[in-house]
Backbone as numpy.savetxt, mean C-alpha at the origin, in Angstrom:
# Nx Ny Nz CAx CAy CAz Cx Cy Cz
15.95 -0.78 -2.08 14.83 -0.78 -1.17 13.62 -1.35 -1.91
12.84 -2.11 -1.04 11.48 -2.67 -1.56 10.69 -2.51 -1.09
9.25 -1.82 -1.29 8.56 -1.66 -0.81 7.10 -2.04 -1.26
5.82 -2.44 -0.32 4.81 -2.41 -0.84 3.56 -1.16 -0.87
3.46 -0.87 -1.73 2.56 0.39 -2.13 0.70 -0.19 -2.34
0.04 0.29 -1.04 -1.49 -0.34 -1.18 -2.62 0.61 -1.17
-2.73 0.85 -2.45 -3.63 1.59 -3.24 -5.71 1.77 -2.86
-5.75 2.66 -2.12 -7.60 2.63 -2.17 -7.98 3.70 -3.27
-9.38 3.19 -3.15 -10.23 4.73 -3.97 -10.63 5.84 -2.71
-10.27 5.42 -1.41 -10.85 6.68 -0.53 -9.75 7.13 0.41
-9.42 8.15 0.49 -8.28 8.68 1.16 -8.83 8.18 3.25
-10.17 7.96 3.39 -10.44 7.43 4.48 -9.88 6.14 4.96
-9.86 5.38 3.91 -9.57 4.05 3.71 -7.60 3.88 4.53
-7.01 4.88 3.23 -6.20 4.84 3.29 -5.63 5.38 5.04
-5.91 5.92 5.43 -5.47 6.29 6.72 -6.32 5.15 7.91
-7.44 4.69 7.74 -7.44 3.55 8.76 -6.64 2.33 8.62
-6.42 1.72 7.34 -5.03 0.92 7.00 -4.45 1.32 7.42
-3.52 2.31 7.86 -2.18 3.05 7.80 -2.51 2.81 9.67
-3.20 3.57 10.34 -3.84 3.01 11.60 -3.47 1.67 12.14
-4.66 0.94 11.25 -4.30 -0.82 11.72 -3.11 -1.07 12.00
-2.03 -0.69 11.12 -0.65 -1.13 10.97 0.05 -0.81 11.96
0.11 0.36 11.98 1.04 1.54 13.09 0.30 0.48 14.52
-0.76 0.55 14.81 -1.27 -0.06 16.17 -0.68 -1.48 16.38
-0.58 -2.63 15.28 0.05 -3.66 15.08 1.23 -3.54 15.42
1.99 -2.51 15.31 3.50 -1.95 15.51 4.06 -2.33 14.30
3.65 -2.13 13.41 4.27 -2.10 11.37 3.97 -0.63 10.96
5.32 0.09 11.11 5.47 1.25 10.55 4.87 1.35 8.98
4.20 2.29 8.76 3.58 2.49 7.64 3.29 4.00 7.61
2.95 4.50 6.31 3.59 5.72 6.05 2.66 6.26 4.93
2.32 7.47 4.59 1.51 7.59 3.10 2.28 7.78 2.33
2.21 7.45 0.81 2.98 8.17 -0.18 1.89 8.29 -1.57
2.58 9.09 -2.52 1.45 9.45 -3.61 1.63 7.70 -4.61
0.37 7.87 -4.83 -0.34 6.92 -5.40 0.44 6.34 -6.52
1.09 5.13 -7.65 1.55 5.70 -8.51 1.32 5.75 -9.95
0.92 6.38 -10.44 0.58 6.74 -11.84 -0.12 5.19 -12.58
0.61 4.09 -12.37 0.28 2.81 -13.39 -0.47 2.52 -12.66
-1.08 3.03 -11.62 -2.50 2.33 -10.89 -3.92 3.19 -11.74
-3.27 4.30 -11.95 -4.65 4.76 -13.17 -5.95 4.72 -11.94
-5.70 5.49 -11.40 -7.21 5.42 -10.00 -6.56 5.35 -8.73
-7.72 5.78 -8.10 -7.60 5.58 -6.62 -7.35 7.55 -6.04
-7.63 7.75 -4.61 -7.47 8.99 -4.52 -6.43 9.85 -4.59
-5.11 9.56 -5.04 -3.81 10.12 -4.84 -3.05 10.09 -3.73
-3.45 9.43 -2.78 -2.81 8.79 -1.44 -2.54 7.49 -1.06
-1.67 6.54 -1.11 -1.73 5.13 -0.63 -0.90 5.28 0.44
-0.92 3.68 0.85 -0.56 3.19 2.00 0.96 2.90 1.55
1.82 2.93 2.65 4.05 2.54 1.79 4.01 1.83 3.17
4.01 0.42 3.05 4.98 -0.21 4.19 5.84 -1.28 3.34
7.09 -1.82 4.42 8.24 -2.35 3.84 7.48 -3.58 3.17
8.14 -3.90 2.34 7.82 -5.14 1.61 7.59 -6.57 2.39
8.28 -6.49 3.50 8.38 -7.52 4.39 7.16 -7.90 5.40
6.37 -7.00 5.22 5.68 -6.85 5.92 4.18 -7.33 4.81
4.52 -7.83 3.98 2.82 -7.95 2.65 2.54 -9.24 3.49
2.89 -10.01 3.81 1.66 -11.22 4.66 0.84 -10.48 5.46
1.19 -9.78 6.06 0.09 -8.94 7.07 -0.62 -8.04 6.35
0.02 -7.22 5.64 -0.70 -6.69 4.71 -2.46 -7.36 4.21
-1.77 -8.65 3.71 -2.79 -9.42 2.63 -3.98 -10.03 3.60
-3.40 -10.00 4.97 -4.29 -10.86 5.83 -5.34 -9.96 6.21
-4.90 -8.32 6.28 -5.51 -7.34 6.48 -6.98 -6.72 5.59
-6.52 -7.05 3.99 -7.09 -6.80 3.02 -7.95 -8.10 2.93
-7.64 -9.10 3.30 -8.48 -10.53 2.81 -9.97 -10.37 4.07
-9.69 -9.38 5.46 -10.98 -9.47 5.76 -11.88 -8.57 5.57
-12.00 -8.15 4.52 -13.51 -7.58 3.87 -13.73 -6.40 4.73
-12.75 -5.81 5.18 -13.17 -4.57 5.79 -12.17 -3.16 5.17
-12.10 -3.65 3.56 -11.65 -2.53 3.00 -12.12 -2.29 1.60
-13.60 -2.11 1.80 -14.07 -2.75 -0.02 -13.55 -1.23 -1.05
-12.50 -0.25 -0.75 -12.32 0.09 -1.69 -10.63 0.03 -2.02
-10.27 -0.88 -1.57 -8.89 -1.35 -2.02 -8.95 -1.39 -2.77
-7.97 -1.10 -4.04 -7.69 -1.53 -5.70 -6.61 -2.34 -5.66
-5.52 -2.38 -4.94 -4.77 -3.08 -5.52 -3.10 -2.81 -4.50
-2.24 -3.84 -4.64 -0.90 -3.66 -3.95 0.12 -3.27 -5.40
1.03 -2.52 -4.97 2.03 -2.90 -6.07 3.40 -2.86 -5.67
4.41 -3.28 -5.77 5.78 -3.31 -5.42 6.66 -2.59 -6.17
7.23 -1.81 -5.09 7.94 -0.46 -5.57 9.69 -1.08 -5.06
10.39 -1.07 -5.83 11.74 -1.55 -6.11 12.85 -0.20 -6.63
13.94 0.20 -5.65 14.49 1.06 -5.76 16.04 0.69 -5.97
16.81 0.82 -6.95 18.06 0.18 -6.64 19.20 1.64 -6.53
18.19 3.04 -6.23 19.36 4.04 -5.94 19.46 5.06 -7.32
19.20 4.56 -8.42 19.29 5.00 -9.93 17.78 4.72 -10.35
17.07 3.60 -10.30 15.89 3.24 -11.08 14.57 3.00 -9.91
13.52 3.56 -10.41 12.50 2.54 -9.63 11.67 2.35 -10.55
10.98 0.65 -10.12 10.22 -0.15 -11.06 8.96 -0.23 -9.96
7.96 -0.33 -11.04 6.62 -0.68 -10.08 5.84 -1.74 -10.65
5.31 -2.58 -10.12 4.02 -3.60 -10.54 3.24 -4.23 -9.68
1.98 -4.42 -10.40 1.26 -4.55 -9.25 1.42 -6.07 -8.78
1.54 -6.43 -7.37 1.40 -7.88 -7.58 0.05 -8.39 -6.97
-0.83 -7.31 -6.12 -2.47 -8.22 -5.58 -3.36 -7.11 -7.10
């Protein structure tokens, strides 16, 4: 499983993203923040990986100035890897 994990500093933030999406009809979901982001409120945004163009188009209009960052969460069942890629 792949997923993109999108990190704010305000747990407000994080639930009107999560909003936008769901209304768009892109299931999105909270999950805890993860550790190699070092910040942010302990809540981000989890939608499928397939879905980061919308994501990015979302974040590129300036109506989320406390975004920190995306990172991609990669599960193969045994391991998960994370990095950030915005």
């Amino acid at each position: 499983m792949k997923w993109a994990i999108v990190v704010f500093k305000s747990k407000a933030e994080v639930f009107e993203f999560i909003e936008l999406l769901n209304q768009a009809g892109i299931g999105a979901t909270t999950t805890q923040t993860p550790k190699e982001a070092g910040i942010g409120c302990g809540i981000s945004a989890k939608v499928g990986f397939n879905r980061l163009p919308t994501v990015k188009k979302i974040l590129s209009s300036g109506r989320f100035s406390g975004a920190f960052g995306v990172y991609a969460v990669v599960t193969d069942g045994v391991r998960t890897s994370r990095s950030r890629i915005i």
